[in-house]
C-alpha positions in Angstrom: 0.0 0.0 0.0 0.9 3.6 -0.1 2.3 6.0 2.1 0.6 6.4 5.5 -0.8 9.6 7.2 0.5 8.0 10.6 3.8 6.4 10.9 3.5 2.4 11.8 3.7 1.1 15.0 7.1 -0.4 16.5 6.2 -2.3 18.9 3.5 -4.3 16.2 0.6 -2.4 18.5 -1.6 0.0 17.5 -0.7 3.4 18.6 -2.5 6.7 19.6 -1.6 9.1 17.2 0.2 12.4 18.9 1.1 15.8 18.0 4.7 14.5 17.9 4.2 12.4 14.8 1.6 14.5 13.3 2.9 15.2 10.0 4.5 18.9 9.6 1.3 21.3 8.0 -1.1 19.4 10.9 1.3 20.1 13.7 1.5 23.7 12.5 -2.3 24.1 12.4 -2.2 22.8 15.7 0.0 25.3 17.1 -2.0 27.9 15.8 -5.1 26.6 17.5 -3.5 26.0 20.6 -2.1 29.9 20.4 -5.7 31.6 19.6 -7.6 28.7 21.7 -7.2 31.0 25.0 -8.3 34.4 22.8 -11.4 32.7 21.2 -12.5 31.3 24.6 -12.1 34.9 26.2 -13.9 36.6 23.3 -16.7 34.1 23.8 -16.8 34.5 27.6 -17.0 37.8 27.3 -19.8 38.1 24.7 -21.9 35.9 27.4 -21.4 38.3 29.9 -22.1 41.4 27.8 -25.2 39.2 26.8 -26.0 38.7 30.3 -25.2 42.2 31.4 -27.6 43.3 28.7 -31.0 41.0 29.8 -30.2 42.3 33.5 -30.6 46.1 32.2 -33.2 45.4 29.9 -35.2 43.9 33.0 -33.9 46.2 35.7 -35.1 49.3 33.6 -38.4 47.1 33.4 -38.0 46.0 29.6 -40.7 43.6 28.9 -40.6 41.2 26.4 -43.4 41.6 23.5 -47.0 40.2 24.7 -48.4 37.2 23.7 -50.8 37.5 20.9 -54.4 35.7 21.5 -55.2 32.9 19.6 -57.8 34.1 17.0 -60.9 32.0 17.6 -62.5 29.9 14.7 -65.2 32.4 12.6 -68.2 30.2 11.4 -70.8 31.4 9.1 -73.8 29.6 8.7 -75.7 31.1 5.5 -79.5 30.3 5.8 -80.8 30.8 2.5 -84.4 31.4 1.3 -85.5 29.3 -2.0 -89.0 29.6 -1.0 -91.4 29.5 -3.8 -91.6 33.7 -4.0 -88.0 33.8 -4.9 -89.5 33.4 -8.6 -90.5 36.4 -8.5 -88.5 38.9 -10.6 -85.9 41.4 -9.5 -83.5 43.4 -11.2 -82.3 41.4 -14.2 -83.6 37.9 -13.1 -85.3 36.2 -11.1 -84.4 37.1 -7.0 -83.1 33.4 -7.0 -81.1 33.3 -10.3 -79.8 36.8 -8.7 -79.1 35.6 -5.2 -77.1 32.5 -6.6 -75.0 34.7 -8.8 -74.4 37.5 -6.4 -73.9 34.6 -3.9 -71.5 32.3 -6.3 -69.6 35.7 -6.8 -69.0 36.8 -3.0 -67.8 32.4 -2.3 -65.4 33.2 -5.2 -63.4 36.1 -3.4 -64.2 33.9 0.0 -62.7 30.9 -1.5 -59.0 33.0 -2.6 -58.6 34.0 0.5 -56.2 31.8 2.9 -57.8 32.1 6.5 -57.2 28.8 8.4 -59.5 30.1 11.5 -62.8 30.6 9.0 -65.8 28.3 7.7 -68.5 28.1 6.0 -72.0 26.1 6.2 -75.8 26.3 4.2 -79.1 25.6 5.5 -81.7 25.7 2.9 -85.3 26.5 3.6 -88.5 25.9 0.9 -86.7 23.8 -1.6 -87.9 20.4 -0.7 -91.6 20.1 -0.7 -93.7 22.0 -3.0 -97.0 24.5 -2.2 -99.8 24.1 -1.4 -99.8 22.1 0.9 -97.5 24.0 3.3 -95.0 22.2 5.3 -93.1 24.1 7.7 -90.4 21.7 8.4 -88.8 21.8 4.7 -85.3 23.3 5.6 -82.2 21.1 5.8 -78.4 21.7 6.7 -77.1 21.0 3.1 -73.6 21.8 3.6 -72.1 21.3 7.0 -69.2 23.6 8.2 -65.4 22.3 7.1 -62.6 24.2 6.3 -63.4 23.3 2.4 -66.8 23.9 2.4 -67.2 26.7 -0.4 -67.3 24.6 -3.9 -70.1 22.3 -1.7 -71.9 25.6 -1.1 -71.7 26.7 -4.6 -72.6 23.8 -6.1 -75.6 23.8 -4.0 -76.6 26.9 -4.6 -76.2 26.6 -7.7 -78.9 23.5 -8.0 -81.5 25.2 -6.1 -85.4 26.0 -7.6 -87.8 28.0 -5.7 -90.5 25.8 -4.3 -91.9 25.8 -0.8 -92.9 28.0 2.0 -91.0 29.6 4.6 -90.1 28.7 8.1 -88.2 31.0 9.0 -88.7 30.7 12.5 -88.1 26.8 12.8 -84.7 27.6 10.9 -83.2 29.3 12.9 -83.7 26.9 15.9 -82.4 24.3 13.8 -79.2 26.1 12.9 -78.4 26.4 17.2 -77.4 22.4 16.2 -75.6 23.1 13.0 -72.5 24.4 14.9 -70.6 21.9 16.5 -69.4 22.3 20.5 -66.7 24.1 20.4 -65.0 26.5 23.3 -63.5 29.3 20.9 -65.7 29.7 18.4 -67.4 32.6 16.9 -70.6 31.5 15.0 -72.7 34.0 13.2 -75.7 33.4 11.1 -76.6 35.3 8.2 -80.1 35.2 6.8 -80.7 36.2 3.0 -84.8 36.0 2.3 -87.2 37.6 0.5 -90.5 37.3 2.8 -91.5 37.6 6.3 -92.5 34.3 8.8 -95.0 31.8 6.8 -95.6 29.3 10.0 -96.7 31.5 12.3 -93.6 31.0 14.4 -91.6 34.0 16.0 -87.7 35.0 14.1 -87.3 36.8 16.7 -88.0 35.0 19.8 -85.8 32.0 17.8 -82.5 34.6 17.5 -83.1 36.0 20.8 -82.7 32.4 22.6 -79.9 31.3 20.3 -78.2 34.6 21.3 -78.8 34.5 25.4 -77.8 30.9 25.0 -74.2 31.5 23.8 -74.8 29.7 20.6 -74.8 32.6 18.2 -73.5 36.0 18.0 -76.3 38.7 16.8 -77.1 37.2 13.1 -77.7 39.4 10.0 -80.4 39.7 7.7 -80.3 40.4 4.1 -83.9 41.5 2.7 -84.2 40.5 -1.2 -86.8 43.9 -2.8 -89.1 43.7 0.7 -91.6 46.5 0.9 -90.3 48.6 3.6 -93.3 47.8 6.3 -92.3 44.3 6.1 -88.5 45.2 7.0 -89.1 46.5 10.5 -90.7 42.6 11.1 -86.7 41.6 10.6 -85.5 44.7 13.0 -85.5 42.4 16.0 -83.7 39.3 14.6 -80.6 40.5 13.9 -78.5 43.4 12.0 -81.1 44.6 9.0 -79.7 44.9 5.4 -82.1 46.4 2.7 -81.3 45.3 -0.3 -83.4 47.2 -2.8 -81.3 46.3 -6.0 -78.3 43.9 -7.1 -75.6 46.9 -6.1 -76.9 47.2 -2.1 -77.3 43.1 -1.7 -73.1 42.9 -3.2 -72.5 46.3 -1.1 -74.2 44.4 2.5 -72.7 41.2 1.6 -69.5 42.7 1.4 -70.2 44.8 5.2 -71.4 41.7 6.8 -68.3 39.7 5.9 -66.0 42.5 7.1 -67.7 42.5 10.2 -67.6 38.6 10.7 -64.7 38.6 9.9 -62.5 41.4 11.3 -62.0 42.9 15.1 -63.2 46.3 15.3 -60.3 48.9 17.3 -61.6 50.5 20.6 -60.3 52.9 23.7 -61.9 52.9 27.0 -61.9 56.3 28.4 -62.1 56.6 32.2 -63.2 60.3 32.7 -61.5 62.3 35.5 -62.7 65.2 38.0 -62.1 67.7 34.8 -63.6 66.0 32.0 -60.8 64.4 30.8 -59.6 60.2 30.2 -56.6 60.4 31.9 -57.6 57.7 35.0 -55.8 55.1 34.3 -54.4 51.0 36.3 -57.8 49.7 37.2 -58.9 46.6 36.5 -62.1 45.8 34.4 -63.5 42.9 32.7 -66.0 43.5 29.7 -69.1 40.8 29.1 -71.4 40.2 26.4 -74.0 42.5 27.1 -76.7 39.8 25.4 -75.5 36.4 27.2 -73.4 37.8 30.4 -70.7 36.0 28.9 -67.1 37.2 30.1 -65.7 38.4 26.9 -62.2 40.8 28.5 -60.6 40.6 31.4 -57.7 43.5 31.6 -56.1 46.4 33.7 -56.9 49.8 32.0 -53.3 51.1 30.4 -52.3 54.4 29.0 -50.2 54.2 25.4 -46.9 55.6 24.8 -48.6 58.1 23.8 -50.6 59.3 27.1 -54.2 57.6 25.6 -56.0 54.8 26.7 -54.6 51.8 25.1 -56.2 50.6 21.8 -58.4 47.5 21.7 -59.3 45.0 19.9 -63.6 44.4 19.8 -65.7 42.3 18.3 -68.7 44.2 16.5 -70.9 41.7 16.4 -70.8 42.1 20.3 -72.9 44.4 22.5 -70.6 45.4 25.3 -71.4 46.1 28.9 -68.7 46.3 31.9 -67.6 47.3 35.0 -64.4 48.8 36.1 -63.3 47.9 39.5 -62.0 51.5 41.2 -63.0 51.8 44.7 -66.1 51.7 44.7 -66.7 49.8 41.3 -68.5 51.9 38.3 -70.5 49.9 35.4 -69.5 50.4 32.1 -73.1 51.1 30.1 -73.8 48.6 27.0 -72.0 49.9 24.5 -72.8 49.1 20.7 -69.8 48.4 18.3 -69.9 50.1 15.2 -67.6 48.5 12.9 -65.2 50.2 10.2 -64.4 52.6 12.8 -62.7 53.3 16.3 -64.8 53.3 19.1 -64.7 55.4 22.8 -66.6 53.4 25.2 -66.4 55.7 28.5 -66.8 55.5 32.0 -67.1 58.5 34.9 -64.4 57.4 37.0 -62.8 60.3 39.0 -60.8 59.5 41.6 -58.5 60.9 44.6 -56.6 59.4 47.4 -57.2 58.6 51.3 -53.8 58.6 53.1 -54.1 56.9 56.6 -51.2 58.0 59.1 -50.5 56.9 62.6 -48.0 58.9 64.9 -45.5 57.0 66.2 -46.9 53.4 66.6 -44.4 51.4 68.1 -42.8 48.7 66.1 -44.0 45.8 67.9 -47.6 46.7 67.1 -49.4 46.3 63.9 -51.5 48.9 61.7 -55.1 48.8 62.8 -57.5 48.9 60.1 -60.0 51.4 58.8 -62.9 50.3 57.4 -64.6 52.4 54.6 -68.6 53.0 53.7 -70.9 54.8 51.8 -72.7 57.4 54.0 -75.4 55.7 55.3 -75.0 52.2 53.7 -73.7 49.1 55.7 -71.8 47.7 53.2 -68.2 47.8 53.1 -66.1 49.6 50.2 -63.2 49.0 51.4 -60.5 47.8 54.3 -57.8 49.7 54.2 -55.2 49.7 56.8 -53.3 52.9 58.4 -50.2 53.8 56.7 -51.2 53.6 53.6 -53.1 55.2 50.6 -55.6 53.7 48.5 -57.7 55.9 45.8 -61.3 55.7 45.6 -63.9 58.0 43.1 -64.5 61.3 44.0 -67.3 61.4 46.9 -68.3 61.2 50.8 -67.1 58.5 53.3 -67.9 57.0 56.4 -64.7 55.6 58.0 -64.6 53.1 61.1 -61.0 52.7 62.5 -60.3 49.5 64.6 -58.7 50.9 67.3 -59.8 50.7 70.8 -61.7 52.7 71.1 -62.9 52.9 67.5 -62.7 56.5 65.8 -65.5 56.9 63.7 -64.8 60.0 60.8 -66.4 61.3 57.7 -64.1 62.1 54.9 -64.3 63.7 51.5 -61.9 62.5 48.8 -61.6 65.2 46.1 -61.0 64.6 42.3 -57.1 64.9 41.6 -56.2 65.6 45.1 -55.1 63.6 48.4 -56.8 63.6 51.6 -54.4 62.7 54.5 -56.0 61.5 57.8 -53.7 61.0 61.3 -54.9 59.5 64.3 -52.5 59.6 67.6 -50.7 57.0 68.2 -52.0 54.1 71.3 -50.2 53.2 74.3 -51.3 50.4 76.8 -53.1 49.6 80.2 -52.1 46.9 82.0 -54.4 45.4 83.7 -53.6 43.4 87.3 -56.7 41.8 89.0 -56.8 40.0 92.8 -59.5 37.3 91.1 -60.9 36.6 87.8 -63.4 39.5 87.5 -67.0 40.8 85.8 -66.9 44.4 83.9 -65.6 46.3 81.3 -63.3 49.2 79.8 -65.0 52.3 79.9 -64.0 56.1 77.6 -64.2 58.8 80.5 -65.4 61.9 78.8 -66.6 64.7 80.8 -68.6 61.8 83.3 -69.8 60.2 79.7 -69.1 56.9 79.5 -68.0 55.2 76.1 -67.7 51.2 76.1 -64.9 50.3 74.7 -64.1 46.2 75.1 -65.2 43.2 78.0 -62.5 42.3 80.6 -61.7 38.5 80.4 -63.8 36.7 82.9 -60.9 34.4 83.6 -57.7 35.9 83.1 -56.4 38.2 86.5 -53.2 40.2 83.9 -54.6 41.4 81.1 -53.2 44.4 78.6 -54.9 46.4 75.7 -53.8 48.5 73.3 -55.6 51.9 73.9 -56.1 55.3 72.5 -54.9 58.4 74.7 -57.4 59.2 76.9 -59.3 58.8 80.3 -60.7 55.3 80.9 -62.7 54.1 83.7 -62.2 50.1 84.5 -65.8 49.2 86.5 -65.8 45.8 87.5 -66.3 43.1 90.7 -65.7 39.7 91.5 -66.7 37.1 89.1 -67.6 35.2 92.4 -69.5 38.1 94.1 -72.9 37.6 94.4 -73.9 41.2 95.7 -73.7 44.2 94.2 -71.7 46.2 96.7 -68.6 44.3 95.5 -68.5 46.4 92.4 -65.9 49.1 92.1 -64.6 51.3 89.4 -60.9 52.6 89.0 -59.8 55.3 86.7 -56.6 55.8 84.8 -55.0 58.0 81.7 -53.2 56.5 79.1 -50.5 58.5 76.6 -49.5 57.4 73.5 -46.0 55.4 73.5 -46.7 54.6 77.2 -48.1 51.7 79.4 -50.1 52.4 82.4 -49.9 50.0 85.2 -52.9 49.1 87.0 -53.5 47.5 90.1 -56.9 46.7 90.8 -58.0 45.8 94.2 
């Protein structure tokens, strides 16, 4: 055989090739690693470390990383179409059918180019079965059920249909609730194209009002083929009225309605301060559907870069209602969505701030707690506790402070301003008993007596925590059975100071 990269062996054993017997260009390529190996591995260290140095910045100066978009839910479009025996009757340059189906195989076209993986379509068909007279008010049928490839189905359909029976309308609607399949982030609209009012004697809008408060359907549309204009108010309460008088306004609100279904509309929330203006701002609020109580948002209100309220993202098939949760809450109003444009959905929400202060409490002891009403109303607003400040909208309050004795104090909290409340702080009395006594801790006030908290049947040491002030202990054996054993002792206390008291 030829030469050899490696020299052979002298020993007849296989041998570990070295850098001594490498042959001359590998042992100088390996003297020029070994020389730039240190450099490399200090350039790379280094670039970790500015790397690192960099992600601690970026979060110290509170960088955050991009948000994570929400996963667009699936938009499904049932079309329930009318090919009741008056769609022979003629409109524009045919028939309303022969126009429907072309205006119809026309929008599926542009539908059908456009790539949208969270989008599909379905058909129900009403009055194309069974022939009138006689009527029969069960001819409609889910022809083409919803799949991501549903639109040559639909076409072809549509394109096979003949005016025959009567219409339902009513009855086909409730049977499109079942046409969507369960799913928990779905969109599912309905979109009605007919050319006559109810035939059955049934109620359209009774059936799209229950469809709607159950959750199955947003608010549907309605597309009226040449209807007199006295019969178009009977469609007013089913759903989003379209009246399409010619061939160019049924193209023109076929064209709105799939916007609509299928694009958010943008939207600010403006919480309106003391002077008229939405500048309050970090509240929570959550947003439901106005129709089913349905959470729809749940968010903390946020001002742009800009200084606004935050742009959001709506759905204009939704009616809105909300509440923002400032102290006390305030209801956002239903607000209507009108798509193609931005929307200001506002809120009175003015607001100041409490600030609770306590002189001097000594570390050992904790805040007491002040609890906050509604003048005149026993339910709570708020527990806040001293030492701190908390906002709350612009009004009158009734505050209860926990201490012994309890302070009770009106406050008003003023739009754009704080209110600052300080309360002395308590020292102690401790208490020391011969025998378990009967009585209680009394507020001495010019001889008026204030109750302030039980002594412990039991215990003969016992110590509160008490505002500066006079206090009367009355009391008498818990073993005493005649009156004339009870006493009464008075004593001051001063804040930062304990007052020992012997009781005999």
């Amino acid at each position: 055989m030829g030469s050899t990269l490696w020299p052979e062996p002298t020993n007849g054993m296989a041998s570990r090739p070295t850098t001594t017997n490498w042959p001359a260009p590998w042992r100088s390529a390996q003297k020029h690693w070994a020389t730039t190996k240190p450099l490399r591995m200090l350039r790379s260290g280094l670039f970790a470390l500015l790397l690192i140095a960099g992600s601690l910045r970026a979060l110290a100066q509170g960088v955050l990383p991009p948000p994570e978009a929400k996963p667009e839910p699936l938009t499904r479009i049932l079309i329930v179409f009318d090919a009741s025996n008056s769609m022979y009757g003629r409109w524009q340059t045919g028939t309303r059918m022969e126009v429907a189906q072309r205006l119809m195989r026309d929008l599926l076209d542009s539908l059908g180019q456009i790539e949208r993986p969270n989008f599909e379509l379905a058909l129900r068909v009403y009055g194309h079965q069974k022939p009138v007279p006689p009527q029969d008010c069960n001819d409609t049928r889910l022809e083409v059920a919803f799949s991501p490839n549903s639109i040559p189905r639909i076409q072809k359909t549509l394109a096979g249909l003949r005016p025959m029976g009567t219409t339902p309308i009513a009855r086909s609607l409730i049977k499109a609730g079942s046409d969507f399949p369960e799913c928990s982030d779905c969109r599912n609209i309905i979109i009605l194209i007919t050319d006559g009012v109810e035939a059955c004697d049934e109620d359209p809008c009774a059936a799209s009002r229950i469809l709607q408060q159950r959750g199955v359907i947003l608010k549907p549309f309605v597309i009226g083929i040449g209807l007199e204009s006295n019969l178009a108010k009977d469609f007013a309460c089913v759903g989003t009225y379209y009246d399409a008088g010619d061939e160019l306004t049924f193209t023109k609100a076929l064209s709105v309605i799939m916007t609509q279904a299928l694009n958010n509309t943008s939207a600010q929330i403006n919480l309106i301060d003391h002077l008229g203006v939405p500048s309050e701002t970090n509240v929570p609020l959550v947003l439901y559907n106005a129709t089913t109580g349905q959470l729809e948002e749940a968010l903390v209100h946020t001002m742009n870069y800009a200084g606004q309220p935050d742009t959001l993202d709506l759905d204009a098939l939704v009616t809105y209602r909300g509440t923002v949760f400032t102290i006390p809450p305030v209801a956002i109003a239903e607000s209507v969505i009108n798509a193609g444009k931005h929307n200001n959905i506002g809120a009175n929400a003015a607001q100041g701030a409490l600030r609770l202060s306590m002189f001097s409490l000594p570390s050992r002891q904790s805040m007491p707690l002040a609890v906050v009403r509604r003048p005149g109303s026993a339910d709570i607003v708020h527990v806040q506790p001293l030492g701190s400040e908390q906002r709350y909208l612009v009004g009158s309050y009734e505050l209860d402070i926990l201490t012994l004795p309890r302070y009770r104090m009106s406050v008003a909290i003023e739009g754009g301003k704080v209110t600052e409340l300080s309360i002395p702080a308590p020292g102690s009395a401790s208490l020391t008993l011969k025998i378990a006594s009967i009585g209680a801790l009394f507020l001495r006030e010019n001889d008026q007596f204030t109750y302030v908290v039980p002594l412990d049947e039991v215990q003969v040491r016992q110590s509160f925590a008490l505002q500066p002030g006079t206090y009367t202990i009355v009391y008498r054996p818990k073993s005493a059975q005649q009156t004339a054993y009870s006493k009464s002792q008075t004593f001051t206390v001063t804040s930062g100071a304990t007052a020992l008291v012997n009781l005999q």
